[in-house]
N, CA, C and O atoms as a printed pandas DataFrame, in Angstrom:
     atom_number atom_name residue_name chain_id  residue_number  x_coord  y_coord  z_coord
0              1         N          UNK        A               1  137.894  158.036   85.328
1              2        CA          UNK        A               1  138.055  159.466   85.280
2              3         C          UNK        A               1  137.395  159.958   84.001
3              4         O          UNK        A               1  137.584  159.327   82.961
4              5         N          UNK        A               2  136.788  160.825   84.011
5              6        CA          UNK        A               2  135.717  161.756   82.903
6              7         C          UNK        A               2  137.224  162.200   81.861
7              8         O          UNK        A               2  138.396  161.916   82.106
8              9         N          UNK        A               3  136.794  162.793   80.953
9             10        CA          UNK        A               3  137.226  163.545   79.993
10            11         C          UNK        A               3  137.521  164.984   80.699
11            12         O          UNK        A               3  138.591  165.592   80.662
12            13         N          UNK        A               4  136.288  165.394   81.367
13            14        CA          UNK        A               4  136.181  166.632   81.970
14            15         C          UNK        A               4  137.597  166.681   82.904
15            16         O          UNK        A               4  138.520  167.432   82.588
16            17         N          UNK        A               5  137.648  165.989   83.830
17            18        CA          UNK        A               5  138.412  165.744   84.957
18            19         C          UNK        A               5  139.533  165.877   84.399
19            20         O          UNK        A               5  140.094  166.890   84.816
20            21         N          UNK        A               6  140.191  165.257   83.557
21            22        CA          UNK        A               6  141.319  164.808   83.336
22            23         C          UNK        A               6  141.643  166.069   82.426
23            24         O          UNK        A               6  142.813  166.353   82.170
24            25         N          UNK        A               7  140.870  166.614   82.076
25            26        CA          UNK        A               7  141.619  167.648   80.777
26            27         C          UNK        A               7  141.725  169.328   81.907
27            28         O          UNK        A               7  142.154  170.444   81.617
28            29         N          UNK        A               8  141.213  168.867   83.001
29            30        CA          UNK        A               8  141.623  169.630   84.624
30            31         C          UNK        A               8  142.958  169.556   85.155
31            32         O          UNK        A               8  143.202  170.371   86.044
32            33         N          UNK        A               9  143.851  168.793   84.829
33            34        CA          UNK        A               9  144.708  168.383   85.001
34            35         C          UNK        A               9  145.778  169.587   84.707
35            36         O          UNK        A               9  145.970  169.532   83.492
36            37         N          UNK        A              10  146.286  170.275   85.063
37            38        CA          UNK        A              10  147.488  170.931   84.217
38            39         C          UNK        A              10  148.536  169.789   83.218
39            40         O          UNK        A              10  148.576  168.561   83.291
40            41         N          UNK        A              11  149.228  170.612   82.408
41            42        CA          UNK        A              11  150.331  169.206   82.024
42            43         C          UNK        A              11  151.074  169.513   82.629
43            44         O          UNK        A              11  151.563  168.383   82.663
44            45         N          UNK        A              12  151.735  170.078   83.247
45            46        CA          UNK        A              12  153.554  170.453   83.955
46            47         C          UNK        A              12  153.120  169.339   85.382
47            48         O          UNK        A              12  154.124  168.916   85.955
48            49         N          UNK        A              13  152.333  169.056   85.726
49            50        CA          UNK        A              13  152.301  168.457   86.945
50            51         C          UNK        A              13  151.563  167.320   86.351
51            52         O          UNK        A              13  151.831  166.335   87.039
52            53         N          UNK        A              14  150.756  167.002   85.389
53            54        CA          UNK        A              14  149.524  165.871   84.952
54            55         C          UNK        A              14  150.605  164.310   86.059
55            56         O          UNK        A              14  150.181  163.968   87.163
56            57         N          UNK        A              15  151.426  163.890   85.664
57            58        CA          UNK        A              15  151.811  162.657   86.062
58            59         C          UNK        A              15  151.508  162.477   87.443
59            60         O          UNK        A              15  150.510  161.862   87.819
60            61         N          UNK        A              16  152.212  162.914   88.089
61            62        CA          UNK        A              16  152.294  163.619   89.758
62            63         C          UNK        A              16  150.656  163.835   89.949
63            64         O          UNK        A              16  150.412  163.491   91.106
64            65         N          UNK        A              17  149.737  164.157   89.452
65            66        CA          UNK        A              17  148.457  164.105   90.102
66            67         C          UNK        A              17  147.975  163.138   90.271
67            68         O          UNK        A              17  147.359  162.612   91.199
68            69         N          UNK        A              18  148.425  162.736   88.802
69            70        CA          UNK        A              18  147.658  160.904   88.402
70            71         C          UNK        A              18  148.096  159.912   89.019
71            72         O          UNK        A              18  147.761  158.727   89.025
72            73         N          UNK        A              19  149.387  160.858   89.881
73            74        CA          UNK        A              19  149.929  159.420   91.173
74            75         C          UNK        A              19  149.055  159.670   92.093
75            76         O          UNK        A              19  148.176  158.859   92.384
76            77         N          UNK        A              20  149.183  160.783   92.643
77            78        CA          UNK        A              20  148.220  161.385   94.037
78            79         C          UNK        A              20  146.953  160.826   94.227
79            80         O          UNK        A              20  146.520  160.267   95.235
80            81         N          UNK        A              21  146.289  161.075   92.935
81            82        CA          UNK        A              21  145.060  160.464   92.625
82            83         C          UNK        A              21  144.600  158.978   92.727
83            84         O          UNK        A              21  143.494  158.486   92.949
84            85         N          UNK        A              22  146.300  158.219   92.396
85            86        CA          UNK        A              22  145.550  156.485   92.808
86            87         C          UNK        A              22  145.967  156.238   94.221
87            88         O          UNK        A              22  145.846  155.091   94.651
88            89         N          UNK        A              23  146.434  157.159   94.979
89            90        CA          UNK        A              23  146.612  157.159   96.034
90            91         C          UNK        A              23  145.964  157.459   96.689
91            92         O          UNK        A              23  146.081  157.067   97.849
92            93         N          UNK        A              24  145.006  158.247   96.352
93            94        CA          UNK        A              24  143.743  158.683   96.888
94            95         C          UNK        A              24  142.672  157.412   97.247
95            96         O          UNK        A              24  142.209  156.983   98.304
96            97         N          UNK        A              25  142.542  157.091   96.040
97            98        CA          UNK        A              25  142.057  155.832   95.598
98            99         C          UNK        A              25  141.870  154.507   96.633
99           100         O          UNK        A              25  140.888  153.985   97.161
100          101         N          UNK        A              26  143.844  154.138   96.654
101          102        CA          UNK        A              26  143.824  153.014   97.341
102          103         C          UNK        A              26  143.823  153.766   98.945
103          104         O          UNK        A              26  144.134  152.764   99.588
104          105         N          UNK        A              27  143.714  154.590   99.728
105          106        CA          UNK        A              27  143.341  154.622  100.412
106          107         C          UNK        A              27  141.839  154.548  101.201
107          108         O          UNK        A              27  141.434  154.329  102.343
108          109         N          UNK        A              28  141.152  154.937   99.590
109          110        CA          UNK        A              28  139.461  154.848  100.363
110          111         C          UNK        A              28  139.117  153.317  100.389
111          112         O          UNK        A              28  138.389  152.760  101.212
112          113         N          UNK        A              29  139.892  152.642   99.151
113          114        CA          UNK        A              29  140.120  151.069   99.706
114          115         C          UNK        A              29  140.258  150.609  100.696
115          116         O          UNK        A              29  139.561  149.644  101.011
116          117         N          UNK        A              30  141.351  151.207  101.686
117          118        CA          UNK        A              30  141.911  150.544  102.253
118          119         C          UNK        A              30  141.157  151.158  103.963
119          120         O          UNK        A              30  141.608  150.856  105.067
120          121         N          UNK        A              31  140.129  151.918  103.733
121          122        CA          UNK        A              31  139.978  152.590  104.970
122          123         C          UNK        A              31  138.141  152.661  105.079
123          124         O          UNK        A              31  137.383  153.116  105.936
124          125         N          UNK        A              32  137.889  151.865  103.564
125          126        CA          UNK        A              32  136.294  151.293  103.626
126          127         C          UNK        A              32  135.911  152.530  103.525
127          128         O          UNK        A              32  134.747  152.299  103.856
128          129         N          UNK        A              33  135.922  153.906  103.303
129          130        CA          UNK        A              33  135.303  155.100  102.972
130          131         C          UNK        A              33  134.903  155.096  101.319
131          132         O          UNK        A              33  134.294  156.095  100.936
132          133         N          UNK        A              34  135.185  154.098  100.367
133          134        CA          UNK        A              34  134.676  154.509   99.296
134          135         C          UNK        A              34  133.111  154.147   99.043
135          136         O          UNK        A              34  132.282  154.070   99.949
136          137         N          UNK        A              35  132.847  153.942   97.681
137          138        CA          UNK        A              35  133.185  154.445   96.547
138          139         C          UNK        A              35  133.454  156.173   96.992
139          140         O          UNK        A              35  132.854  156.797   97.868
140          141         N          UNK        A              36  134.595  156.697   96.037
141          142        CA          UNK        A              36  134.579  157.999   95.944
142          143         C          UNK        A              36  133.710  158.445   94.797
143          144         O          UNK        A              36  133.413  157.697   93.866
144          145         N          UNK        A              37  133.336  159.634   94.899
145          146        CA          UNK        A              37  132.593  160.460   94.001
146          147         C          UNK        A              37  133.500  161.370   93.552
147          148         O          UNK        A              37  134.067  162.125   94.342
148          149         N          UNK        A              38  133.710  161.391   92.369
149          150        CA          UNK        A              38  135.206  162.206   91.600
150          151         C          UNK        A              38  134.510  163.251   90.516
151          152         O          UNK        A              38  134.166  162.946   89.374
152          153         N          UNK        A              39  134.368  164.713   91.214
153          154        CA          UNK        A              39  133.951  165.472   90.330
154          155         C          UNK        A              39  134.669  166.587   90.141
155          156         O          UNK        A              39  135.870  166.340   90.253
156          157         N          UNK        A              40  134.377  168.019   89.837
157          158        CA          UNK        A              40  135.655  169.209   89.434
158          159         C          UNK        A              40  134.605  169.961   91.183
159          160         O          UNK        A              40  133.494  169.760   91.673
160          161         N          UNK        A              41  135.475  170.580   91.432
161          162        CA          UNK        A              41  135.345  171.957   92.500
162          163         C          UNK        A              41  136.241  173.335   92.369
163          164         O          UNK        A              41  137.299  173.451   92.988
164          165         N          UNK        A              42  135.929  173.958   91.850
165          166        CA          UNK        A              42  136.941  175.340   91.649
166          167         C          UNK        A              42  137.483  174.813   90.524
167          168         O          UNK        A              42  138.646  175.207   90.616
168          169         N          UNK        A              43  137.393  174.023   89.267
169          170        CA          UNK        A              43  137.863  173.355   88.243
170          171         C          UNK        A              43  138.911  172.498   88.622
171          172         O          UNK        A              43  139.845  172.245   87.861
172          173         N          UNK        A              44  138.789  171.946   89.981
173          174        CA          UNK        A              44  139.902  171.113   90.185
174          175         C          UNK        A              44  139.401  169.606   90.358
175          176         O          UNK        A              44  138.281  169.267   90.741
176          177         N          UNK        A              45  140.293  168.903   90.054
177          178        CA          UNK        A              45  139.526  167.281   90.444
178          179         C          UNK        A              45  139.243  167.022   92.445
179          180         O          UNK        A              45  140.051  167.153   93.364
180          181         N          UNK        A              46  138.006  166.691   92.463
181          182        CA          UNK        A              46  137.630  166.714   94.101
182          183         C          UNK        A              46  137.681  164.918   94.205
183          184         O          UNK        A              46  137.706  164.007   93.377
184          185         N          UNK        A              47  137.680  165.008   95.643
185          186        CA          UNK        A              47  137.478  163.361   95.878
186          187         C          UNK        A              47  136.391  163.165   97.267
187          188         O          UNK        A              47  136.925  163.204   98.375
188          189         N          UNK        A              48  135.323  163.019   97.214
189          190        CA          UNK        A              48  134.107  162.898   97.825
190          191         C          UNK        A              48  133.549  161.620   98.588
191          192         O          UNK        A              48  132.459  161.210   98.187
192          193         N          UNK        A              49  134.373  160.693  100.012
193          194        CA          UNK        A              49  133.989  159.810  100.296
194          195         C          UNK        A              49  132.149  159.527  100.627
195          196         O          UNK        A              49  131.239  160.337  100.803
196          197         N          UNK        A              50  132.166  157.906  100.603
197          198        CA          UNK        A              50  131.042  157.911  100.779
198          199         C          UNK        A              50  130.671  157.973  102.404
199          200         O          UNK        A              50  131.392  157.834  103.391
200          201         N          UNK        A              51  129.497  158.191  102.293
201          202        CA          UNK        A              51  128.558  157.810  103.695
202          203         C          UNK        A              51  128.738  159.048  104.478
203          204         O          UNK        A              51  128.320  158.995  105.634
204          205         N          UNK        A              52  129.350  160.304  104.028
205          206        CA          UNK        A              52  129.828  161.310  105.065
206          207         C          UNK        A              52  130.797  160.939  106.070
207          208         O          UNK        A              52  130.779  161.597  107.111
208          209         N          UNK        A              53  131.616  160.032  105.954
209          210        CA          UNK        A              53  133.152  159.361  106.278
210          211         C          UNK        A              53  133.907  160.387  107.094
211          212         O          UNK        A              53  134.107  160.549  108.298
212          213         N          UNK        A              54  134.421  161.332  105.429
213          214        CA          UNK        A              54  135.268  161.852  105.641
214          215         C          UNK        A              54  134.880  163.408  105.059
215          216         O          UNK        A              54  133.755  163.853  104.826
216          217         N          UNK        A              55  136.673  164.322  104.848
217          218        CA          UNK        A              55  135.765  165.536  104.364
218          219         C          UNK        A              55  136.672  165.365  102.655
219          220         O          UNK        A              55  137.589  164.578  102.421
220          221         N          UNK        A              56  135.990  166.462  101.585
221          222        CA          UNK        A              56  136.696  166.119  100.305
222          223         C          UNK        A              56  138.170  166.837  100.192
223          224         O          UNK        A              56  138.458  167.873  100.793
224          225         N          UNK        A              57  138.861  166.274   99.514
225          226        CA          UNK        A              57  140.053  166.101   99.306
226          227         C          UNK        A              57  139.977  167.050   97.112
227          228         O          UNK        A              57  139.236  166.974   96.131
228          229         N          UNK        A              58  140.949  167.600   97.412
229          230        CA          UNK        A              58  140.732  168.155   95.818
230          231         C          UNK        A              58  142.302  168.205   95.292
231          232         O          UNK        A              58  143.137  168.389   96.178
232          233         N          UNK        A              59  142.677  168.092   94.233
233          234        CA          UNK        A              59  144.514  168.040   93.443
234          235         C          UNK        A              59  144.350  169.307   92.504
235          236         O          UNK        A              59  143.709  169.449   91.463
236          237         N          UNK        A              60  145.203  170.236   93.274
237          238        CA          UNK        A              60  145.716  171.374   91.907
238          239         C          UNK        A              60  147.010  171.494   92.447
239          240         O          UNK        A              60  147.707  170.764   93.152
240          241         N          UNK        A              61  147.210  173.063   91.723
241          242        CA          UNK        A              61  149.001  173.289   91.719
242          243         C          UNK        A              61  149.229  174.715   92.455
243          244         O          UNK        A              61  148.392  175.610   92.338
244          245         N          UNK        A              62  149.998  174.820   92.952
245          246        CA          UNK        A              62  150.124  176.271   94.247
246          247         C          UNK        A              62  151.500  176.170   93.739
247          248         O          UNK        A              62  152.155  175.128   93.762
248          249         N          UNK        A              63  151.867  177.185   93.324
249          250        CA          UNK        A              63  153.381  178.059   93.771
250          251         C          UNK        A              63  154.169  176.482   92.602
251          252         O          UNK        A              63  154.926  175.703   93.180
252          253         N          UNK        A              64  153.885  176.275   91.230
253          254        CA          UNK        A              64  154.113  175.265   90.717
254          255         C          UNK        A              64  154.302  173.717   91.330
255          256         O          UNK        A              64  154.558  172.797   90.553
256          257         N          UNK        A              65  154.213  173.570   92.231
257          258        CA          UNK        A              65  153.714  172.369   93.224
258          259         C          UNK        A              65  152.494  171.746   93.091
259          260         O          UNK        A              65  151.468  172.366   93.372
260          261         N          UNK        A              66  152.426  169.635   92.372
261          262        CA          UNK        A              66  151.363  169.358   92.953
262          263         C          UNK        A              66  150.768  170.186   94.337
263          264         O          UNK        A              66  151.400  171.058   94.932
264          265         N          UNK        A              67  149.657  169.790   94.631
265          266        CA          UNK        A              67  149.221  170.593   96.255
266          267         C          UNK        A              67  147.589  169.534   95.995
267          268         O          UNK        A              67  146.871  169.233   95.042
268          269         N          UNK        A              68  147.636  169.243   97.625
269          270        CA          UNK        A              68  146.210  168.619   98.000
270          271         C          UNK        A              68  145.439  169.373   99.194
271          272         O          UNK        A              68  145.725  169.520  100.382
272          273         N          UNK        A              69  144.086  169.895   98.223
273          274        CA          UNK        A              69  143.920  170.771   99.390
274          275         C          UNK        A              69  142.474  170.151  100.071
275          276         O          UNK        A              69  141.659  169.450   99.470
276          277         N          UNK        A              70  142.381  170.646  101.615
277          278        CA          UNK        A              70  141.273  169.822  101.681
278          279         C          UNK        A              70  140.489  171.022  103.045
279          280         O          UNK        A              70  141.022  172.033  103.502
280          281         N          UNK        A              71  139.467  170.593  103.311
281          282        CA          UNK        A              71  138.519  171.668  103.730
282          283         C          UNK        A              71  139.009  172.323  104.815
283          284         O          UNK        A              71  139.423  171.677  105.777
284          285         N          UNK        A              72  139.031  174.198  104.797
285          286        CA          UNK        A              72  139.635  174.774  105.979
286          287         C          UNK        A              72  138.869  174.856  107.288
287          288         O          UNK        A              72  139.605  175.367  108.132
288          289         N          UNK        A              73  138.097  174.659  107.609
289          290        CA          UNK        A              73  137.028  174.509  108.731
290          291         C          UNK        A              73  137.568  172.717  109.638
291          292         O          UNK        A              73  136.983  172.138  110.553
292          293         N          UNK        A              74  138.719  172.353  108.972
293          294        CA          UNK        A              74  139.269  170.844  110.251
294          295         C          UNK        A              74  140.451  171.274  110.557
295          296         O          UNK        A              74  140.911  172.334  110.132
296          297         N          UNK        A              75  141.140  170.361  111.443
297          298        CA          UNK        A              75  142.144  170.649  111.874
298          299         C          UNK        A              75  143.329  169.248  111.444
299          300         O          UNK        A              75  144.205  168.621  112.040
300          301         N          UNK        A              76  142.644  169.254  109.900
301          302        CA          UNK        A              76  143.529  168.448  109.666
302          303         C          UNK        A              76  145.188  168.929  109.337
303          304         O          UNK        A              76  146.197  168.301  109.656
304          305         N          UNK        A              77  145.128  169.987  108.742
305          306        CA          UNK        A              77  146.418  170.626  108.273
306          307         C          UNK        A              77  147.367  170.550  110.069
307          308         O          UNK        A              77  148.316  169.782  110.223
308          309         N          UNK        A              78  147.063  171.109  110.759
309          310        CA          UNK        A              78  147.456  170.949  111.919
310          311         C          UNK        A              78  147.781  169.307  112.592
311          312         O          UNK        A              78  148.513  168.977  113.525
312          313         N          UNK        A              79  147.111  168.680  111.899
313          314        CA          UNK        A              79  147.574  167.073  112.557
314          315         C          UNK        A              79  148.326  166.446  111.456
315          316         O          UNK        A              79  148.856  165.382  111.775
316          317         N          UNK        A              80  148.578  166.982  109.776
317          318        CA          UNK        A              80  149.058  166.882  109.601
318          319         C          UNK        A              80  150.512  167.088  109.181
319          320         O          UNK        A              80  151.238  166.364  108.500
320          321         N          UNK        A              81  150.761  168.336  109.799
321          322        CA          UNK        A              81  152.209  168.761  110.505
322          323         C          UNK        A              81  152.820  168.093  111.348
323          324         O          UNK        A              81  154.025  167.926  111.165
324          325         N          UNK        A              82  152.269  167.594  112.355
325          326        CA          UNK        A              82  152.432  166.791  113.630
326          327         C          UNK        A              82  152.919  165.533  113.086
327          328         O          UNK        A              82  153.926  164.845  113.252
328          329         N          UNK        A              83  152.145  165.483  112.567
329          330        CA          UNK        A              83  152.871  163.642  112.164
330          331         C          UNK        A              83  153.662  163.706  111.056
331          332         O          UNK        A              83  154.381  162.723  110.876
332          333         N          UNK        A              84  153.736  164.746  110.130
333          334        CA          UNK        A              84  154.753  164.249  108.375
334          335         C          UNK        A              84  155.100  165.964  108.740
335          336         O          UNK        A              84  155.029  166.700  107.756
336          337         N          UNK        A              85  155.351  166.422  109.658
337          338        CA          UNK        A              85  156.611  167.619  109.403
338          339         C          UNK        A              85  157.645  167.759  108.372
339          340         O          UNK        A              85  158.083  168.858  108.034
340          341         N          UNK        A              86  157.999  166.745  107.918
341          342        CA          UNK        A              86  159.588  166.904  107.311
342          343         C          UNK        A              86  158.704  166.463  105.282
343          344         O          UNK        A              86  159.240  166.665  104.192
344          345         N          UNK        A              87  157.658  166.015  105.495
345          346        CA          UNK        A              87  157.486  165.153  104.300
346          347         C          UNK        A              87  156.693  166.186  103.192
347          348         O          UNK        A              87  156.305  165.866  102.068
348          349         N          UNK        A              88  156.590  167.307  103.744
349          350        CA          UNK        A              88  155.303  168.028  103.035
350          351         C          UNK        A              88  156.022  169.517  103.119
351          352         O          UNK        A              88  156.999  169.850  103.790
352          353         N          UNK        A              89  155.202  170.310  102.201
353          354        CA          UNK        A              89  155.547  171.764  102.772
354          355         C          UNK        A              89  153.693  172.342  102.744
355          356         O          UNK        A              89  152.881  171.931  101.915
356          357         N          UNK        A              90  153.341  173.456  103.977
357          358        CA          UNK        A              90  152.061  173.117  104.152
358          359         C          UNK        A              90  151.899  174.652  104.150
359          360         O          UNK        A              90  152.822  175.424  104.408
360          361         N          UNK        A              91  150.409  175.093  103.777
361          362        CA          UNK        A              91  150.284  176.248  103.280
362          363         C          UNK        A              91  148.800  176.617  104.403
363          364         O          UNK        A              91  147.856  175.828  104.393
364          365         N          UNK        A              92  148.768  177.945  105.360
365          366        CA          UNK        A              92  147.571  177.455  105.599
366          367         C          UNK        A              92  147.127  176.597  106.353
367          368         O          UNK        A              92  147.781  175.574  106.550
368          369         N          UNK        A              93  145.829  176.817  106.996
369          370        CA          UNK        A              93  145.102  175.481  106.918
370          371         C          UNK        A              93  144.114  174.552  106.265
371          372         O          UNK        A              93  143.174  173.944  106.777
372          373         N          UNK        A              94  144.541  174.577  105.014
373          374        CA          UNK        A              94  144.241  174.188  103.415
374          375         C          UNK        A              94  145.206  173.254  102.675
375          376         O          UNK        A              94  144.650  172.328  102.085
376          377         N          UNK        A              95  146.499  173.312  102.593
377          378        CA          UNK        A              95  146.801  173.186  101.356
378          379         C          UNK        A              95  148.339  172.462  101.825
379          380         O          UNK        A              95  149.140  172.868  102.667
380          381         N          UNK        A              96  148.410  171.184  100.897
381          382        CA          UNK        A              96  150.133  170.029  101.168
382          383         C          UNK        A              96  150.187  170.253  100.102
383          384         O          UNK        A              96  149.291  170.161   99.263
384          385         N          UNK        A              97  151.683  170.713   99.928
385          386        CA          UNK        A              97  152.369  170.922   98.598
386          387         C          UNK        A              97  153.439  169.698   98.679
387          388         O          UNK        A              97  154.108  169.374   99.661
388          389         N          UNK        A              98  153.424  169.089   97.355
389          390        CA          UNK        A              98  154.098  167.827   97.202
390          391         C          UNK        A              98  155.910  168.429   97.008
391          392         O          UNK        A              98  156.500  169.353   96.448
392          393         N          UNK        A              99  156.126  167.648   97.568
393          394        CA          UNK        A              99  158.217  167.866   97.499
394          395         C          UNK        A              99  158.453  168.394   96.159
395          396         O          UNK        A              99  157.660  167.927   95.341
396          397         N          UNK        A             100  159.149  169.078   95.763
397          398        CA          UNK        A             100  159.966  169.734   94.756
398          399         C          UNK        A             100  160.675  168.775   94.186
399          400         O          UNK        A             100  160.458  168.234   93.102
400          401         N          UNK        A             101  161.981  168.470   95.342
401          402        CA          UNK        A             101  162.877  167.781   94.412
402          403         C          UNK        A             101  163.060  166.255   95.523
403          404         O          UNK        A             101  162.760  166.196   96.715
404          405         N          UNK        A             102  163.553  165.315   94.786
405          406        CA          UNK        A             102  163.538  163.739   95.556
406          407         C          UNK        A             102  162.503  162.958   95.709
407          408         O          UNK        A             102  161.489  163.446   95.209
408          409         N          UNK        A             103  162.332  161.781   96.278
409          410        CA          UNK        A             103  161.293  160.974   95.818
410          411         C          UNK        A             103  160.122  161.433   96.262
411          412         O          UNK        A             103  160.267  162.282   97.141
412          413         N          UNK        A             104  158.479  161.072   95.851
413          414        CA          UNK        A             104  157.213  160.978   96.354
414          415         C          UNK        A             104  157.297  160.317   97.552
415          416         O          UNK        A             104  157.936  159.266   97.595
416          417         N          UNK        A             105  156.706  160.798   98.635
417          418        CA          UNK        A             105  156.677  160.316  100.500
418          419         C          UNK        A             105  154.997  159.677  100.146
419          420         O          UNK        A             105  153.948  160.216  100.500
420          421         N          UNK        A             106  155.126  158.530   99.440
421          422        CA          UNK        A             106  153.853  157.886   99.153
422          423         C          UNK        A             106  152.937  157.301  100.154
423          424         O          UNK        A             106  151.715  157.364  100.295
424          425         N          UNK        A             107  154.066  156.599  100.934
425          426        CA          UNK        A             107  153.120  156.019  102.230
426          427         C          UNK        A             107  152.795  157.422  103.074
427          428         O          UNK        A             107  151.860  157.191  103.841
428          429         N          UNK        A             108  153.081  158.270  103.142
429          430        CA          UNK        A             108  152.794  159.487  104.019
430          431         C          UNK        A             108  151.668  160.623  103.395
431          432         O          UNK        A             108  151.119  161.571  103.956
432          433         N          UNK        A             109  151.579  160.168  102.147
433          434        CA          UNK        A             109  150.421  161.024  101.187
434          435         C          UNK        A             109  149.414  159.712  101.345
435          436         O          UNK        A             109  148.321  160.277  101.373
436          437         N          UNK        A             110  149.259  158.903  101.414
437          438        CA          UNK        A             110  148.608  158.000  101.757
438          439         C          UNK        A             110  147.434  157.836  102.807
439          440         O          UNK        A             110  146.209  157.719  102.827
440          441         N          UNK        A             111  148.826  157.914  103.914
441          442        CA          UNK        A             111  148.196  158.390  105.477
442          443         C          UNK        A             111  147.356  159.470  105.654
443          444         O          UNK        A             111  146.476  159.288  106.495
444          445         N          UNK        A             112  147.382  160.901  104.918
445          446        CA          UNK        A             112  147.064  162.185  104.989
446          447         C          UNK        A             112  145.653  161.998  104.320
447          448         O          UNK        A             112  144.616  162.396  104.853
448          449         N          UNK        A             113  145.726  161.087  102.596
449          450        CA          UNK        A             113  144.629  161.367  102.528
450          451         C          UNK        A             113  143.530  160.150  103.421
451          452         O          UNK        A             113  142.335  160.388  103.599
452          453         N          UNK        A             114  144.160  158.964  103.865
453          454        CA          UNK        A             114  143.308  158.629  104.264
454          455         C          UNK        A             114  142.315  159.095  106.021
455          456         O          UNK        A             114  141.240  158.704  106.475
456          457         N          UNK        A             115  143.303  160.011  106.505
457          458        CA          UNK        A             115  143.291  160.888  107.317
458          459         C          UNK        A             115  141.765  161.864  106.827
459          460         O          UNK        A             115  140.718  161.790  107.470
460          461         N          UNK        A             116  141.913  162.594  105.788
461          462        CA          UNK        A             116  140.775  163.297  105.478
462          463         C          UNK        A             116  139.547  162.547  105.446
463          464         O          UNK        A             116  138.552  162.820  106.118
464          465         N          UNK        A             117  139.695  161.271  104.368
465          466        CA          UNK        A             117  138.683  160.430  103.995
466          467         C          UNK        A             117  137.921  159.630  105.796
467          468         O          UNK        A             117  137.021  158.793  105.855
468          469         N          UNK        A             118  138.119  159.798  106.116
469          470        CA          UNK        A             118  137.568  159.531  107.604
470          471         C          UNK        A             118  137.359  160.325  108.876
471          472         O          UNK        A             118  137.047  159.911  109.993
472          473         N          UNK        A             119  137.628  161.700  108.411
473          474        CA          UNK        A             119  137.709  162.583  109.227
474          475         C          UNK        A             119  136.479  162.750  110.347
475          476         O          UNK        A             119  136.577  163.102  111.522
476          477         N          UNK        A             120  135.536  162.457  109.743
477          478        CA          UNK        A             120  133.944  162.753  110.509
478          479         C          UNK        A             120  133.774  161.223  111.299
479          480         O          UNK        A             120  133.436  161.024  112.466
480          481         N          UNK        A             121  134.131  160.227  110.242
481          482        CA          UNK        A             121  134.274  158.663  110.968
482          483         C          UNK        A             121  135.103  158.614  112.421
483          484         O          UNK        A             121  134.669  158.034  113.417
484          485         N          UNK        A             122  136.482  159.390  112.351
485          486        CA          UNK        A             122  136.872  158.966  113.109
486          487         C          UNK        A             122  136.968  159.952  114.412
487          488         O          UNK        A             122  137.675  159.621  115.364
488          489         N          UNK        A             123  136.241  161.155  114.418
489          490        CA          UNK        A             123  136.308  162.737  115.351
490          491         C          UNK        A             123  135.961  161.465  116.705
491          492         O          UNK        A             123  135.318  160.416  116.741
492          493         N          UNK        A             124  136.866  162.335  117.802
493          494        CA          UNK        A             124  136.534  161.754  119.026
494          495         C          UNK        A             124  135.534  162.062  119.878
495          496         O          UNK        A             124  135.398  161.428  120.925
């Protein structure tokens, strides 16, 4: 992570991104879409799979909430209601705001982003 990137970060949320973020991570691992390309978009940290995979994935804060927002032109926000209803609160068809209060739904932020990161890979 750049200097740039990281000083993008708010502090009231910095920890909580820097989770999101290796979660981001081990999913492009785990779903062969990386290396990611990690740059700012709207001054926010973006996450850019390779090969045209997937679509980018970006971490800021909505309504004091981590939030992962990712491109409004899919229908990912919509598939991801369907499957993590209870795990997210969803804004839009843009934007997962991370839980308020109780644990991180890690394997389910997981799924979502690796959901984006393959989005074009996997269209039927």
């Amino acid at each position: 992570m750049t200097a740039e990137i990281e000083a993008a970060l708010p502090d009231m949320s910095r920890e909580q991104l820097l989770h999101m973020r290796d979660l981001i991570f081990a999913a492009a691992k785990a779903t062969g879409t990386g290396p990611l390309t990690e740059t700012l978009k709207w001054g926010q940290p973006a996450y850019l799979p390779a090969k045209r995979a997937g679509t980018t994935l970006r971490l800021g804060v909505s309504d004091g909430r981590p939030t992962l927002y990712v491109h409004c032109g899919t229908n990912l926000i919509d598939r991801y209601r369907s499957q993590f209803p209870d795990d997210f609160t969803y804004s839009g068809n843009r934007a997962v705001q991370m839980p308020k209060d109780g644990p991180f739904p890690d394997v389910a932020f997981q799924q979502i982003a690796a959901m984006a990161l393959t989005y074009h890979r996997d269209k039927v």
